[in-house]
N, C-alpha and C positions, 0 to 999 in steps of 0.2 A: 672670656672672649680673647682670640688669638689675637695678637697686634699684627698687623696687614702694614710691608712695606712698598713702596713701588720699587719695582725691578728694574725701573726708565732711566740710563746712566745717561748725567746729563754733562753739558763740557764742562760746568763750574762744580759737580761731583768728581771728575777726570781730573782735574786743575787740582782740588784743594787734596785728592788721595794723590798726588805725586808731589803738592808740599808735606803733606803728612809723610810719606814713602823719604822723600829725601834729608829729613829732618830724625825722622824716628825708624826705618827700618830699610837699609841701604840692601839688602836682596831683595825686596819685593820690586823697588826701584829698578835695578839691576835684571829681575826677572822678566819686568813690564819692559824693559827697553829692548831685553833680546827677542823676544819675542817681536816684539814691533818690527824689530829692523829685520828677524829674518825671513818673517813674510813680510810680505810690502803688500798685502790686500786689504781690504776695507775691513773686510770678516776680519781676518785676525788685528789689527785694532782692536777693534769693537770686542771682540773678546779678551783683549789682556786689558783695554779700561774696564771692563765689566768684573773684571777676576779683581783686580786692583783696587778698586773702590768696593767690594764686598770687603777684601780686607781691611781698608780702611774704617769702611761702616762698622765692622765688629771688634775693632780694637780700638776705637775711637771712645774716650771717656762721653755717658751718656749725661747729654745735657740738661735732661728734665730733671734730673733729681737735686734736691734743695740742698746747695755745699755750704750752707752758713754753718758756724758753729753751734754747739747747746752751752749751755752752761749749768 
């Protein structure tokens, strides 16, 4: 069975992909921000968080998996 994400960027998804963005990958930051400022519409927003946080979501270490060690 496929894993089903929601697509719904929410402000605290926007919030923690622009500390991920400014921490670990200063173009996507950089990308999100020109974008923002050179439209000034809701749409494009809402588009460069939507684009921002996909990349976040997929470069982000996946937290379900068990990091203990074996021995």
């Amino acid at each position: 069975m496929d894993e089903t994400r929601s697509t719904r960027v929410t402000r605290a998804d926007v919030r923690a992909a622009l500390m991920w963005a400014l921490e670990r990958d200063r173009d996507a930051l950089l990308a999100h921000r020109a974008a923002v400022h050179a439209g000034k519409s809701d749409l494009t927003r809402r588009r460069a968080d939507k684009a921002l946080v996909e990349q976040w979501r997929a470069r982000r270490p996946d937290t379900d998996q068990d990091t203990t060690p074996t021995e």
